[in-house]
C-alpha positions, -999 to +999 in steps of 0.1 A: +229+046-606+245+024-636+227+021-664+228-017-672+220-033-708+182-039-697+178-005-710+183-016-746+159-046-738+131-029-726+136+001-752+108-009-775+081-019-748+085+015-737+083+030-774+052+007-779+036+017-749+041+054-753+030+054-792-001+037-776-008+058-751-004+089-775-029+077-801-054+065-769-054+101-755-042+122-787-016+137-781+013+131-748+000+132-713+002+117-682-008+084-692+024+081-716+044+088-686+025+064-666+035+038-688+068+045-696+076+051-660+064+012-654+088+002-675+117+025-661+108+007-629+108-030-637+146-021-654+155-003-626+148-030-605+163-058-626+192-038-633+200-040-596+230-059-583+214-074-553+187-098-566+149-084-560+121-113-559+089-097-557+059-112-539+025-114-527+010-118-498-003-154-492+002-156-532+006-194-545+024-181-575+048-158-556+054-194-536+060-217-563+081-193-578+099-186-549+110-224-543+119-224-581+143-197-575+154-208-543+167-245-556+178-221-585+202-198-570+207-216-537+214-178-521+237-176-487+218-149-472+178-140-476+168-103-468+131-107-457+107-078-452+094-079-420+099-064-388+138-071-377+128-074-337+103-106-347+137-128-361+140-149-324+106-159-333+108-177-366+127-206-351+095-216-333+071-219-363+086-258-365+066-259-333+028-249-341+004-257-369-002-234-400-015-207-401-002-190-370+006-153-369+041-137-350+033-113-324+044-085-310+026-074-276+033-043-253+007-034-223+027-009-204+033+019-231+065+045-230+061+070-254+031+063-272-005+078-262-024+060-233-050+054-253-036+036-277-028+005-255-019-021-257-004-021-286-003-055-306+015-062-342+011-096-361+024-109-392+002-140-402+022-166-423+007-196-443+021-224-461+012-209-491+033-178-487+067-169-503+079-153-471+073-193-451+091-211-481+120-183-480+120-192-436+120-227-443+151-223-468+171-207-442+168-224-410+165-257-426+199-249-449+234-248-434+253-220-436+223-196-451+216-165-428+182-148-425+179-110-419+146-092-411+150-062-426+119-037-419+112-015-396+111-026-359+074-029-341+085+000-321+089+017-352+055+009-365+035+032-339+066+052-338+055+061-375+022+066-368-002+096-367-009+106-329-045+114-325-068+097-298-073+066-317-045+040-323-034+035-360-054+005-382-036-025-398-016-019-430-031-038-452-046-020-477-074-023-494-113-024-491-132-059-495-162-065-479-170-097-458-161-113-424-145-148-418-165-177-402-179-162-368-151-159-338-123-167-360-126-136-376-113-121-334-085-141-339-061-114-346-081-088-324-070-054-328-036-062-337-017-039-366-010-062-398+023-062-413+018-075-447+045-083-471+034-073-508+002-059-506-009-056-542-047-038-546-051-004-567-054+029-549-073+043-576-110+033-571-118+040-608-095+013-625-105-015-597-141-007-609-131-006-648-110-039-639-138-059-620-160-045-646-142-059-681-130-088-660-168-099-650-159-106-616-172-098-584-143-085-559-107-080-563-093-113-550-116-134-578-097-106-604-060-114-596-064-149-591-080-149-629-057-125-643-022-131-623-022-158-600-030-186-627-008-171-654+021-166-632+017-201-614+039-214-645+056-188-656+098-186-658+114-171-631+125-137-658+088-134-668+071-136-626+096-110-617+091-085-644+051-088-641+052-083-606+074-052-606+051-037-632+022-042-614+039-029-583+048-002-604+017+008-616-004+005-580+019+033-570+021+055-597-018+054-591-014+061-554-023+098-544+011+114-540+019+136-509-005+111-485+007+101-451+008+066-464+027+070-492+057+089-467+057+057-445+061+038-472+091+053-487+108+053-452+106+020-450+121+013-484+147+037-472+147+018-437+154-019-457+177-007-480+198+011-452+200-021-432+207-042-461+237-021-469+248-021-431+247-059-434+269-062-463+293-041-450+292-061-419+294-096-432+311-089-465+288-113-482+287-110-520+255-096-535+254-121-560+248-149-534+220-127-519+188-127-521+159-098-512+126-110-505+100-077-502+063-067-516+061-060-554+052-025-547+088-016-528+105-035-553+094-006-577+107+017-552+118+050-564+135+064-533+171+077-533+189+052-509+175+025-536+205+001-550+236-008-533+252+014-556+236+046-545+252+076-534+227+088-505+232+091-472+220+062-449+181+071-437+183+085-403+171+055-375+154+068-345+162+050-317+130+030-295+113+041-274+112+025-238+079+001-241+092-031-231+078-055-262+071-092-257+069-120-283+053-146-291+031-171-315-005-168-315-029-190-339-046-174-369-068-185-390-074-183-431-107-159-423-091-139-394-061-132-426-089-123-448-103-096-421-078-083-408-067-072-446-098-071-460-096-094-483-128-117-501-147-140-478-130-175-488-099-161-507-076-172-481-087-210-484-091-208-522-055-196-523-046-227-499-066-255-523-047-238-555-012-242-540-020-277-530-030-288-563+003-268-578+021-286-559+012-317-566+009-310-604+041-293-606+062-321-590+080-292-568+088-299-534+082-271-508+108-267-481+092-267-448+107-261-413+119-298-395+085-310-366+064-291-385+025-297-372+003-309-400+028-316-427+054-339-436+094-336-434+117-309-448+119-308-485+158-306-493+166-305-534+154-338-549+179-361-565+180-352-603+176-320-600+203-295-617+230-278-601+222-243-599+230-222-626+248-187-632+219-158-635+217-158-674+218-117-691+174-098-684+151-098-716+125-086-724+094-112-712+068-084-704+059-081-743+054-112-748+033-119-720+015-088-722+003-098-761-003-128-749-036-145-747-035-165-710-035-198-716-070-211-709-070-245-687-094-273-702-128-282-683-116-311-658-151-326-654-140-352-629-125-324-606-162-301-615-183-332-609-161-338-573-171-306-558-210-307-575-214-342-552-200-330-524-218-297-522-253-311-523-240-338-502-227-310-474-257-288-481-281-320-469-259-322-438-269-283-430-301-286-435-309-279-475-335-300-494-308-306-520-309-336-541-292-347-574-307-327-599-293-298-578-257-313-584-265-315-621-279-279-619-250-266-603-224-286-626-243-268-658-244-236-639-207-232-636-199-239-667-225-213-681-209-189-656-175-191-666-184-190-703-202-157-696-168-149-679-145-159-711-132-187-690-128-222-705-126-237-670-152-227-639-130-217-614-142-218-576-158-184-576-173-195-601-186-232-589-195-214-557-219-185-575-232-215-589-243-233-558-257-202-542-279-198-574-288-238-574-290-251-536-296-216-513-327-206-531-347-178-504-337-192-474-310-203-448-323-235-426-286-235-403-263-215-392-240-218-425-250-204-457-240-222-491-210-195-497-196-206-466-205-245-471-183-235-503-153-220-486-151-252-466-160-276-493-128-260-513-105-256-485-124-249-452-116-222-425-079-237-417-073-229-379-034-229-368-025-239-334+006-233-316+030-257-300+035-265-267+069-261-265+070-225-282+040-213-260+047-189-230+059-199-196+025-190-180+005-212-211+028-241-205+021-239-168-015-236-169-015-267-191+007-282-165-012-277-138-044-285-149-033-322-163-050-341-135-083-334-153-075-356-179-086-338-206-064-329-240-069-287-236-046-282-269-080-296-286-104-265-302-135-284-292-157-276-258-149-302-233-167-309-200-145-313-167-162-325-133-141-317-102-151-336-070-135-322-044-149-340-016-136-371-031-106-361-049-093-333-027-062-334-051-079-312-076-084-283-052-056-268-071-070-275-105-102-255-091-085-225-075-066-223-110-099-222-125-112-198-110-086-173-115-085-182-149-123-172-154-114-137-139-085-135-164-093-147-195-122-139-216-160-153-207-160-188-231-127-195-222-131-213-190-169-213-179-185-226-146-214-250-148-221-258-117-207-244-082-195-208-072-169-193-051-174-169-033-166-149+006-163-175+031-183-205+003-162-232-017-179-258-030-175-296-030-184-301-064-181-283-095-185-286-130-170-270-159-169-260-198-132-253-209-127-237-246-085-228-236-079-243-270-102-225-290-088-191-270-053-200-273-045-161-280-061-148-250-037-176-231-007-164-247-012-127-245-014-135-212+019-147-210+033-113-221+019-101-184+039-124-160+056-161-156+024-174-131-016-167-131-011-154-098+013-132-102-008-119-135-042-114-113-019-097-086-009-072-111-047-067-122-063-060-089-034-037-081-037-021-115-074-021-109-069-003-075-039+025-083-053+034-120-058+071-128-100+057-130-099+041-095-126+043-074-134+032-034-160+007-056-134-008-074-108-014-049-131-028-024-141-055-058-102-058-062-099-067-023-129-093-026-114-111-059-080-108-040-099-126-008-118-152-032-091-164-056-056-153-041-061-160-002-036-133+001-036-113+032-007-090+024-023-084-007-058-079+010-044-051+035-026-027+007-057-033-017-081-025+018-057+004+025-062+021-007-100+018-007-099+043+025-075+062+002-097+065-024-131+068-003-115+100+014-107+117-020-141+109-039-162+143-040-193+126-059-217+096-043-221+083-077-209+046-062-221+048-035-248+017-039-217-003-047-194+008-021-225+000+002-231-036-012-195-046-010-185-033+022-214-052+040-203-079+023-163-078+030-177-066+069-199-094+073-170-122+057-142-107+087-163-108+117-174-148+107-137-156+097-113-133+117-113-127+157-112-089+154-119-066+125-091-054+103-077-021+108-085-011+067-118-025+078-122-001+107-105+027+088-131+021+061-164+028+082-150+054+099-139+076+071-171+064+055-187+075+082-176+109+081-172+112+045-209+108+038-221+128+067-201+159+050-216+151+016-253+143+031-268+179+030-252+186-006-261+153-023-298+157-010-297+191-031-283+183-062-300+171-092-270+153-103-270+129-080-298+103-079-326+092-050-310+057-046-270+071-044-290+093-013-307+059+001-271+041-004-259+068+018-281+069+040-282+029+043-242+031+051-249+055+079-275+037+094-268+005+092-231+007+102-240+031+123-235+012+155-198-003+149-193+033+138-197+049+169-178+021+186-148+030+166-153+063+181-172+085+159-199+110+169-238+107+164-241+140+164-226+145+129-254+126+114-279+143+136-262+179+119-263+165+085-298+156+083-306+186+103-289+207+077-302+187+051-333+208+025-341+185-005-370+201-027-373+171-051-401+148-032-387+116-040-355+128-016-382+149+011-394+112+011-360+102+017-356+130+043-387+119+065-376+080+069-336+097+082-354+117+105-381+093+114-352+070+119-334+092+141-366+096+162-370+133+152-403+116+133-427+097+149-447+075+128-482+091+132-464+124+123-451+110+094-487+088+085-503+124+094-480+140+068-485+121+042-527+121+046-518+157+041-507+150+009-530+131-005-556+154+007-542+183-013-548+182-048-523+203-060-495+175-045-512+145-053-496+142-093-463+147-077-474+118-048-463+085-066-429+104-064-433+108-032-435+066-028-406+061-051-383+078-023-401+056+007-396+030-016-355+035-014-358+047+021-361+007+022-330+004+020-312+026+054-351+020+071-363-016+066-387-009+096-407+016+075-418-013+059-454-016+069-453+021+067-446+019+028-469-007+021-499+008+038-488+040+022-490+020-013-522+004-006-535+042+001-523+052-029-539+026-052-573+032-034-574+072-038-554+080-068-571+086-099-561+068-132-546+098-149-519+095-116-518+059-110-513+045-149-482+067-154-469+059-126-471+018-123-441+013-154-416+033-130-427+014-100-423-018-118-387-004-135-374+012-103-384-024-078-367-046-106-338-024-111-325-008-079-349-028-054-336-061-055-334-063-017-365-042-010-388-064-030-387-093-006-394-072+025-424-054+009-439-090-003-437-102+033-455-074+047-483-077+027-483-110+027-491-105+067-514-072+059-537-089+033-559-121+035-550-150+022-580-157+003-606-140-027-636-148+001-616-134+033-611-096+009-645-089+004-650-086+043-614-076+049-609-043+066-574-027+066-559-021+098-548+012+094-580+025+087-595+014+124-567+038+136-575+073+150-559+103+132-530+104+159-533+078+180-506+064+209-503+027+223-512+039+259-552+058+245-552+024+227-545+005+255-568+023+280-599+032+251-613-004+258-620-025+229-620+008+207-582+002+197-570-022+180-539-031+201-561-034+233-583-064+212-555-080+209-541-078+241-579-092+249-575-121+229-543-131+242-542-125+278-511-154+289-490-138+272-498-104+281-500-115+321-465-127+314-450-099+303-465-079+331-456-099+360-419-101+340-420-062+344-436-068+379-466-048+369-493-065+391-535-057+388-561-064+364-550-051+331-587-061+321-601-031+340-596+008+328-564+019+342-554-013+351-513-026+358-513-039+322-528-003+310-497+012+326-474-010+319-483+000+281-482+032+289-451+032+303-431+008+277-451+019+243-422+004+218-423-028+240-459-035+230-453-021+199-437-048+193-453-077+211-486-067+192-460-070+155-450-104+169-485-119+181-504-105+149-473-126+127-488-160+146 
């Protein structure tokens, strides 16, 4: 390394500053080197051939300087730190409003842990930037060339500590607060590439700093301190503060950290590929210009300097995730969460580069079409031809002796935002008035004299107004802090263009322009689609649909109509929000070229995932019959359902499989001729599968009363096209034969299989359970006892005058200590898992029990008139001792009827009469012609 003539001009700042730091700590330590390293750094980096312009992130001084410098020196190539793989993408900021962020996006990782997908890297850019002005220079310039110079995105995670947990943003630093509400999501969990990230490491001199400064976060300290100084400082003077300070943060940092290592590769990484490119393009280093954070410009690694001795840094190659590209929207309070930066610092730093601007009489270069701004600024007429680089001096003494020049009080500018604070705060619900704006014009001005300031900056004025106007209490959803931030600047949304959005945005746009709404537009807009009338926007509604399945749930939201198996509806009615979620619509561009074709993927992702399940795929096959109409599609997602059913060795899904596969069943035999074979396949295997599991799951603990009751309710109620399809009875028969459940919610469980298989008639089963209730030792475990005959609903609806006499019972004869308990459970287990059993146990009781308070007193239950084991035939032929015979007394055309249809002839009337043994002889039959006449 050379050892140019700035050594000589920053020889007695470093004498000064090491005499000082001797007498400060008495004697020499590591302070004086501190210091004197600082300045080593700033003429190491000045000394430097290639040209190093320090900057900020979203800095208004490290933007006005850099158009000062850039009408300057007019450079022919700008090397820009940022990721070299996002360059393709620059080209389309002309298209979208600022602030917007670059993306990189990968889904299908290669090389990287699972669960660190997908993997997402964004570098927000804002007018008020150095980097955008430096953009703006070159593709708006002829004959200037742009080169991206940092790491690729690849190499970011490449970087990256494995662990289970993917790696945070890079933006450092600690700052408490979230932007305004969703905006803050805008970014998501993307990394943050930041260019100049300037914030201590060293906890103990940001306290001292905020401390001494008498400000409240970081972000209020370097605007004070270095943002308004700088904002008219000389070119000589910006560059050597910024390296100092650069220089300083990383002398602070802890040394050794993992941080600190990735750091320094990247310096090696940019200075590597800057020396490639020279070699490459044989451009002079005088006409070149290198754009990178103030803390690499302080760099200290040995491939530093184009006149450095070191071996290239060693590139790895990338690994084989395919990365996609694009723009997404960003937003001033999405930049200040995603780097942790002061709630409103974003926007201040907006309103401060605006009025620069305009006070300084500099025009900004921006890209040609850009949204939201005006044309290209080119170099104004008048303005001097650029001029040779002139020998480094010394500025840092001065500047660092220096008082900062104060700014006057601009009363018209204080007054301004005093009006139209109060004015906003009325608007939101505050009792504010005008002494309020006189108490908050006084109170900023007493704030920034307690903060040595001559001028109330905006921290300052909005301190001010929360002391004034909030008082104890928020009336809206905005408090005065954030009435501030957009009073001063507001939450600034970006939007991208149309014609840089993805092929699968541009199409959805596309398709859905017979709604005639504007959906580039961030409001909530209302879209009514009758089809019966306009059959034309069928497409727009299928679209929909798919779109809700897709995208997140405020997206695209149905108001009125559904679609669902075999159900489309005529009319329908709809909130759309697809410019408010413009990310979510470009991220999902990155998956495919159509929505279809993106959904396709899903359900078959959804359906061949290591985490699949029979549950899953059989919701993949109904989404795929509901949205896609896709029967190819439908068979290989129906296929793999069987796949997955036959492998499963728990029942934990089983109430879903259940649910869905009556659902899919009942949808083919209304819409298709025959079944499907993956259909057919399905019960069968089901079949099987849960008659091998039966005797086990009724054991376990693990596994729950209703996963038994699901099982049970597959086996029962597709138990008939079952055994068409060829299977056997007798393996049910086996498994609940073999089945020995101790818990009583499952023996409960246990009786209504066997009672269903006719291995338990019903006065057995009444008998059994009057045993229970008889024995005291039982009757604390007996409400468990109803919870299983309450999901026995499910595989045995017919126990369900069974269940509700067995309830009635059981609120006549248990004691309070029993009952109380036992009544939450009831209530949680009907509401939670007995949405279908609810309806049949309200019916029954509404048949059991009178209708009204004077018909209860006298009312007898029916089941009490009933002998302890009683038949139909000894009812039928006791005489009017049985109940069924009175009502075969009552009703005797019907009954004659029914006999003569059986050609049963005689006087039933009489003992042992025709109709006596025609009861006797068909007991179900008048089972259930007694059911059918007691319902009238």
């Amino acid at each position: 390394m050379r050892a140019p003539a700035t050594v000589g001009a920053f020889g007695a700042l470093r004498d000064q500053l090491t005499e000082a730091a001797a007498a400060f700590a008495g004697g020499p330590d590591a302070l004086a080197d501190i210091l004197a390293g600082m300045v080593d750094d700033v003429d190491r980096a000045l000394g430097e051939r290639l040209e190093i312009f320090p900057v900020c992130h979203h800095s208004p001084a490290s933007a006005l300087a850099m158009v000062r410098r850039l009408r300057s020196k007019q450079p022919r190539v700008i090397y820009l730190e940022l990721c070299e793989d996002l360059r393709p993408l620059l080209g389309e900021l002309r298209n979208c409003r600022l602030p917007v962020a670059v993306q990189a996006f990968a889904s299908e990782l290669d090389g990287f842990p699972a669960a660190w997908g997908p993997l997402s890297v964004i570098a927000p850019v804002t007018e008020a930037s150095a980097e955008y002005q430096a953009i703006a220079y070159a593709l708006e310039t002829p004959g200037v060339e742009l080169v991206l110079v940092d790491r690729s995105t690849d190499h970011v995670f490449q970087w990256s500590p494995r662990g289970e947990t993917p790696p945070q943003d890079e933006a450092a630093g600690a700052e408490g607060g979230a932007g305004a509400g969703e905006q803050v999501a805008l970014h998501g969990d993307a990394v943050g590439v930041e260019i100049g990230d300037l914030r201590p490491r060293f906890a103990e001199l940001e306290e001292h700093l905020l401390h001494h400064g008498k400000v409240r976060h970081w972000s209020e300290w370097w605007d004070q301190y270095v943002e308004r100084p700088l904002a008219v400082a000389d070119h000589d003077t910006y560059r050597q503060v910024m390296v100092l300070i650069g220089s300083l943060f990383r002398r602070l940092r802890p040394a050794g950290s993992d941080r600190t290592d990735r750091d320094e590769d990247r310096e090696r990484y940019m200075w590597t590929r800057i020396r490639q490119h020279l070699a490459a393009s044989g451009a002079a280093p005088e006409d070149c210009l290198y754009v990178c954070g103030a803390f690499h410009a302080a760099s200290r690694v040995e491939q530093f300097g184009l006149d450095s001795t070191a071996p290239d840094f060693d590139i790895s190659p990338r690994t084989a995730t395919r990365w996609r590209y694009g723009l997404i929207p960003s937003s001033h309070s999405a930049i200040e969460a995603q780097f942790r930066l002061a709630p409103g610092s974003v926007s201040i730093a907006a309103a401060s580069w605006t009025k620069a601007v305009s006070g300084s009489g500099l025009k900004p270069y921006r890209l040609d079409g850009q949204r939201g701004g005006t044309s290209r600024g080119r170099r104004g007429r008048g303005e001097p031809d650029p001029a040779p680089d002139e020998a480094v001096s010394d500025r840092l003494s001065g500047f660092l002796a220096a008082p900062p020049a104060l700014d006057g009080l601009d009363e018209a500018e204080l007054r301004r935002w005093c009006v139209d604070i109060v004015r906003l705060a009325r608007r939101n619900g505050y009792l504010a008035s005008t002494a309020d704006a006189i108490a908050v014009f006084e109170t900023s001005i007493l704030l920034a004299g307690l903060r040595n300031r001559a001028r109330p900056t905006p921290y300052d004025f909005a301190d001010a107004a929360v002391t004034c106007i909030e008082k104890d209490v928020v009336p809206g959803r905005r408090d005065v802090r954030r009435l501030c931030e957009i009073l001063l600047g507001g939450d600034r949304i970006g939007q991208v263009g149309y014609d840089a959005l993805p092929p699968l945005a541009r199409d959805v746009l596309d398709r859905l322009q017979p709604l005639g709404l504007d959906l580039e537009k961030r409001t909530v807009q209302r879209a009514l689609l009758d089809l019966h009338g306009n059959p034309e926007l069928a497409g727009c509604s299928d679209l929909l649909w798919m779109l809700r399945h897709v995208l997140p749930p405020g997206a695209v939201r149905p108001i009125m109509g559904e679609r669902r198996l075999g159900h489309r509806s005529i009319q329908e009615s709809w909130d759309l929000a697809l410019g408010r979620h413009q990310r979510a619509l470009i991220e999902l561009g990155y998956e495919g070229v159509t929505v279809e074709q993106v959904l396709e993927q899903r359900l078959r992702r959804a359906a061949h995932g290591p985490d699949a399940t029979a549950a899953g795929a059989l919701a993949a096959v109904e989404d795929a019959i509901r949205l896609l109409d896709s029967p190819r599609l439908v068979d290989e997602l129906g296929t793999r359902a069987v796949e997955l059913l036959a492998a499963e060795r728990t029942v934990d899904d089983a109430p879903r499989v259940l649910r869905r596969i009556r659902r899919l069943l009942a949808h083919h035999q209304a819409t298709a001729p025959t079944l499907p074979a993956w259909c057919a396949a399905f019960v069968t295997t089901g079949y099987a599968h849960y008659c091998t599991l039966l005797p086990t799951a009724f054991v376990e603990q693990e596994t729950g009363v209703r996963q038994v009751g699901a099982m049970l309710g597959f086996l029962f109620s597709l138990e008939s096209l079952a055994l068409s399809l060829g299977c056997d009875r007798s393996q049910l028969e086996l498994a609940v034969g073999q089945s020995h459940p101790q818990a009583p919610a499952k023996v409960a469980l246990l009786w209504a299989a066997r009672h269903q298989l006719g291995l338990l008639p019903l006065t057995e089963l009444r008998a059994q359970c009057q045993e229970l209730l008889a024995n005291p030792l039982v009757v604390p475990a007996f409400p468990q006892y109803l919870s299983g005959f309450v999901h026995a609903l499910e595989p045995v609806p017919g126990l369900t005058p069974f269940v509700v006499e067995t309830m009635s019972t059981a609120f006549a004869r248990l004691p309070d200590p029993v009952l109380l308990p036992w009544l939450p459970n009831l209530v949680t287990t009907l509401r939670e898992h007995g949405a279908e059993s609810v309806p049949l146990l309200v019916r029954e009781a509404g048949r059991t029990f009178p209708g009204s308070l004077s018909a209860l007193d006298s009312w007898v239950p029916p089941w009490l008139g009933v002998p302890a084991a009683p038949t139909v035939a000894s009812r039928a032929s006791g005489g009017v001792a049985g109940p069924v015979h009175a009502l075969l007394a009552g009703h005797p055309e019907p009954v004659d009827a029914v006999a003569e249809l059986f050609g049963v002839r005689g006087d039933w009337r009489a003992p042992r009469s025709g109709a006596a043994v025609l009861v006797e002889a068909h007991p179900s039959t008048a089972e259930a012609v007694a059911s059918l006449l007691s319902d009238r």
